[in-house]
N, C-alpha and C positions, 0 to 999 in steps of 0.2 A: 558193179562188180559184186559177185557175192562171196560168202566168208569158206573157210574151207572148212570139211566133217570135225577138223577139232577145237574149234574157234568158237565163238560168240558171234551171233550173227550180226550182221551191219546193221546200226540203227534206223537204216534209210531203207531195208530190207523187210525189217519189221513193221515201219511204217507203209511200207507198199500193199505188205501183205495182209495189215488189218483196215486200211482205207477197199479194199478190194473187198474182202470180208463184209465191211459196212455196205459198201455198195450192192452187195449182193442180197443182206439181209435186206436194204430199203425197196431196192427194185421188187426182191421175190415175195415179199412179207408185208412191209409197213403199209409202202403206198397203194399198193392194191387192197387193202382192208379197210384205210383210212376210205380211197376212193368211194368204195362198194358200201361205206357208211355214207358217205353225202348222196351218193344218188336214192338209197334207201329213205332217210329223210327226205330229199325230195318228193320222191314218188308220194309216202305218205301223208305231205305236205298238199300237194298235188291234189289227192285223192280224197283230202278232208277226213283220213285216218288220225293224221297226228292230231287235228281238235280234238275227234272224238276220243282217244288214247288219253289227251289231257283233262277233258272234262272226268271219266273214268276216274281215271286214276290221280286225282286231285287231290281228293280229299286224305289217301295213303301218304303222298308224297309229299303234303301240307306239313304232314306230323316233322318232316326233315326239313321244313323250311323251302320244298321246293313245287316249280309248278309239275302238272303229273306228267307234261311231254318229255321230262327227266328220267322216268322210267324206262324210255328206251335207249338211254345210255347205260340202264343194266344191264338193261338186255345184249347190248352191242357188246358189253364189257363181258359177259357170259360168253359171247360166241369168239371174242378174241380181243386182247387188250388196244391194239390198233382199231380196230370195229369201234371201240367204246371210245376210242380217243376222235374220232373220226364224226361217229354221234354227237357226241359233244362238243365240238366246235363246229357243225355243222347247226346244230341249233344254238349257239353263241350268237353264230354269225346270220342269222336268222331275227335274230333276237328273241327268241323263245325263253331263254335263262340268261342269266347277267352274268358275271364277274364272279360275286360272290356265292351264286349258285353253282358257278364252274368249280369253285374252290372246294365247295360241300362234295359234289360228285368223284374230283380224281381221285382221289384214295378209290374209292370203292370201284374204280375201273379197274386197278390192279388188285386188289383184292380180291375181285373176282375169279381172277387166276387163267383166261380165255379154258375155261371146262370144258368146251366144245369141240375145241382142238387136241385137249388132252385125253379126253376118256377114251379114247381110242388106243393112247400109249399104255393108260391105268390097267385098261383090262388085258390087251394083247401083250406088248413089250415086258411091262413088270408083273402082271400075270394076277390081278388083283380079281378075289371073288367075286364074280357077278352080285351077289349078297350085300357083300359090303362097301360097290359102289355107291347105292344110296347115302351111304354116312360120309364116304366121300366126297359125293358131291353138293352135300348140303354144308357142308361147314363154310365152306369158302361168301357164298351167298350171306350166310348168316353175319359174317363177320365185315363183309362190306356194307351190307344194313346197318349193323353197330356203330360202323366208320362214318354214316351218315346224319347218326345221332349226335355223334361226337361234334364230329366238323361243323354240324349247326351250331352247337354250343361255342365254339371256339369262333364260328362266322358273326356270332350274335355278340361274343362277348369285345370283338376289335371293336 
């Protein structure tokens, strides 16, 4: 039964309506990014990209305490926060990175801000200078690098 226009709406009401919500956000959002992040790994698993990514990028992502096949959980974190979540336990589960490198990387998944989804809003919707996306889009980057400074320090010091 639902509540009438001058009422509070039924608590069973609201919970229907933000379980619906949620489901909608997992089906349309989560799990097809999470997805499209394991088979990505995959492929460059596969294809003896991700060695070479990690040989690369080793010795950068050394400075964080991590191996370099960790970098493409920036990357996945740049293209969407699901992406990076998805990256990231996809080499968890891999065994590519541990526990405590998992611990290093989330932050900087959200930190990242999924950029790739958004700069589309920055410049159309909100109507930001072409100019001054650059400044825009480097800050967020910068600060999940920081986050991974941090999180080593904090993973080194348990």
């Amino acid at each position: 039964m639902s509540s009438s226009p001058n009422s509070k709406p039924m608590v069973t009401d609201v919970f229907v309506n933000g379980a619906i919500q949620g489901w909608n956000i997992a089906t349309h959002s989560t799990i097809p990014n999470v997805l499209m992040a394991f088979v990505i790994i995959r492929i460059l698993d596969v294809s003896g990209l991700l060695a070479l990514i990690g040989t690369g990028l080793g010795p950068v992502m050394g400075i964080f305490g991590l191996p370099g096949e960790a970098a493409t959980i920036l990357l996945g974190g740049w293209m969407s926060m699901g992406g990076g979540v998805g990256v990231a336990v996809a080499l968890f589960d891999k065994g590519a990175i541990n526990g405590q490198e998992l611990a290093i990387c989330i932050p900087a998944i959200y930190l990242m801000g999924s950029q790739v989804q958004y700069m589309g809003r920055c410049l159309g919707v909100i109507g930001i200078k072409g100019a001054d996306m650059l400044k825009i889009m480097a800050v967020p980057p910068i600060i999940a690098i920081c986050s991974l400074w941090i999180m080593n320090i904090f993973v080194l010091a348990s």
